[in-house]
LOGUKE-167870 format. One line per 10 residues: their letters; for each residue y, z, x of N, C-alpha, C, O. Coordinates in steps of 0.2 Angstrom, whole numbers, plus 5000, padded with zeros to 4 digits. Example, Ala and Ser with C-alpha at 12.3 -4.5 7.8 and 13.67 -1.06 7.14 Angstrom:
# residues 2
as> 4972 5039 5066 4978 5039 5062 4984 5039 5066 4983 5042 5071 | 4989 5035 5064 4995 5036 5068 5000 5039 5064 5006 5040 5067
# end
This chain:
# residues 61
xxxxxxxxxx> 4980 4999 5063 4975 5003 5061 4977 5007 5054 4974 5007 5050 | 4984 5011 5054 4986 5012 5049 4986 5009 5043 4984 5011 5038 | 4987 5003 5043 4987 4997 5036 4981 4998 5034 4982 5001 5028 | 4974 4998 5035 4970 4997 5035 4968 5006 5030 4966 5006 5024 | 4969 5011 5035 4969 5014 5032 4971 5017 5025 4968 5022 5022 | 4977 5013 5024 4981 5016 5018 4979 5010 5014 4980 5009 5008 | 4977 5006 5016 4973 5000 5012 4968 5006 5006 4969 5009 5001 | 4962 5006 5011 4956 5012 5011 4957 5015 5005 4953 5015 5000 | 4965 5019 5006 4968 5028 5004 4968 5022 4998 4962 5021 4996 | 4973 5019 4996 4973 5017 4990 4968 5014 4986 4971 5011 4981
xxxxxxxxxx> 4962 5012 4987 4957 5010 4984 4953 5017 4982 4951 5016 4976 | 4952 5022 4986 4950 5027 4980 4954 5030 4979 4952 5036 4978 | 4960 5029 4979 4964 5033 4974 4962 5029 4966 4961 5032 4961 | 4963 5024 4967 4961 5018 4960 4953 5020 4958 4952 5020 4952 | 4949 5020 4963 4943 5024 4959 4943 5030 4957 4939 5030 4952 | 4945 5036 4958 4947 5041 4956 4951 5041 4949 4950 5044 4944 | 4956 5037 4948 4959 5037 4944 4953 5033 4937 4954 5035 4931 | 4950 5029 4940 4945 5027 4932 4939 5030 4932 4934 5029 4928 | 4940 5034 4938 4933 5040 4934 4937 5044 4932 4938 5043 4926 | 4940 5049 4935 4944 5055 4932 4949 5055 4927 4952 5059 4923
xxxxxxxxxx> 4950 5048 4927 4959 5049 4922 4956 5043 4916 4958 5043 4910 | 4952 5038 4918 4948 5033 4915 4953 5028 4914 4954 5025 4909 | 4956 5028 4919 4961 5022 4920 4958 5014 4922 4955 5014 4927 | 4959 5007 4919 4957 5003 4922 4959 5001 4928 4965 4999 4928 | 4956 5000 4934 4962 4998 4941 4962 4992 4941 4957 4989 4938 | 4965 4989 4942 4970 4983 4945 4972 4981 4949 4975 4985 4952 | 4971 4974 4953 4974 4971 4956 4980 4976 4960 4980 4979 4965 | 4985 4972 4954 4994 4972 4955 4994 4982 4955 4999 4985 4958 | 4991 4985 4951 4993 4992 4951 4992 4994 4959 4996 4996 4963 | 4984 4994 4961 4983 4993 4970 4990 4990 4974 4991 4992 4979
xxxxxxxxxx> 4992 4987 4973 4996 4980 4976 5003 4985 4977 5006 4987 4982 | 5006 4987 4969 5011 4990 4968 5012 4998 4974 5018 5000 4976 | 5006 5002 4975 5005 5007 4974 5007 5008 4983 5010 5011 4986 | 5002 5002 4986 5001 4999 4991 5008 5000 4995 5010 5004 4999 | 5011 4992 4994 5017 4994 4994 5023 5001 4995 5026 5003 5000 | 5023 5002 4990 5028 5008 4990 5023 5015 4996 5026 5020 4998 | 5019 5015 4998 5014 5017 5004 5017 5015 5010 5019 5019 5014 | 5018 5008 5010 5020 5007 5017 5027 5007 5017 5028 5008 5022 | 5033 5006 5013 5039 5006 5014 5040 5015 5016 5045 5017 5017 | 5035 5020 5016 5036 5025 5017 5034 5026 5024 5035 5032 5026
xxxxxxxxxx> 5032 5024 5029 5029 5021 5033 5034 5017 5037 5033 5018 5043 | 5039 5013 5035 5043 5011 5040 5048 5013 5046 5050 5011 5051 | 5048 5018 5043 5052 5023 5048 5049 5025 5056 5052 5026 5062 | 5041 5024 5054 5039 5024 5062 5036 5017 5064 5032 5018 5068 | 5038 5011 5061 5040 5005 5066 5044 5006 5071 5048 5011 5071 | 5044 4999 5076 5048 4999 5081 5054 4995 5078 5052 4991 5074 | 5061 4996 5080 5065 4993 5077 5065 4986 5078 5067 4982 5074 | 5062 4984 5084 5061 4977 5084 5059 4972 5080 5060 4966 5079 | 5052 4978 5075 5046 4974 5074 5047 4976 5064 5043 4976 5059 | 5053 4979 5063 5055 4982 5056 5056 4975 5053 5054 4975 5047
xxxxxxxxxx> 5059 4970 5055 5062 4965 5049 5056 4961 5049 5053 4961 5043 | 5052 4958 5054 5047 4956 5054 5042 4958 5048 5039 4954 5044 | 5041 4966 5049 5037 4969 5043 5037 4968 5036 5033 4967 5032 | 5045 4969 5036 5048 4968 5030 5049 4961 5026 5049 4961 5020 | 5049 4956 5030 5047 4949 5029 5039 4948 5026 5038 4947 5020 | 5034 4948 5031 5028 4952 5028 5027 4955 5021 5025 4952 5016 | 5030 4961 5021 5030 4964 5015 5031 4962 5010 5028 4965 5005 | 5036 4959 5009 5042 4956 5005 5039 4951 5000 5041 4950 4994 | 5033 4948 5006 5029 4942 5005 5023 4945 4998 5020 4941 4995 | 5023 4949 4998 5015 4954 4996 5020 4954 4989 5018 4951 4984
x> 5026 4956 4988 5028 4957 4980 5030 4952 4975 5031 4954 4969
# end
């Protein structure tokens, strides 16, 4: 549910920024931002389910 959310978060962070800042958004900028989002977020994985994640994620960069 999380992911999903901080999906969300960072889509109108990207809209905000090219109204307010007139910034073009992007794919890889969303993708980058994304990322570094959820590596803040690993800390409340289960340690089981961390390399998994990280495999995953790893996969996205």
């Amino acid at each position: 549910m999380e992911i999903f959310i901080i999906t969300a978060w960072e889509i109108w962070k990207q809209r905000n920024a090219k109204i307010f800042c007139g910034t073009t958004p992007s794919f890889q900028s969303w993708k980058q931002c994304f990322v570094s989002n959820i590596q803040l977020h690993l800390h409340r994985c289960k340690p089981e389910l961390k390399d998994a994640f990280l495999a995953c994620l790893n996969s996205l960069q």
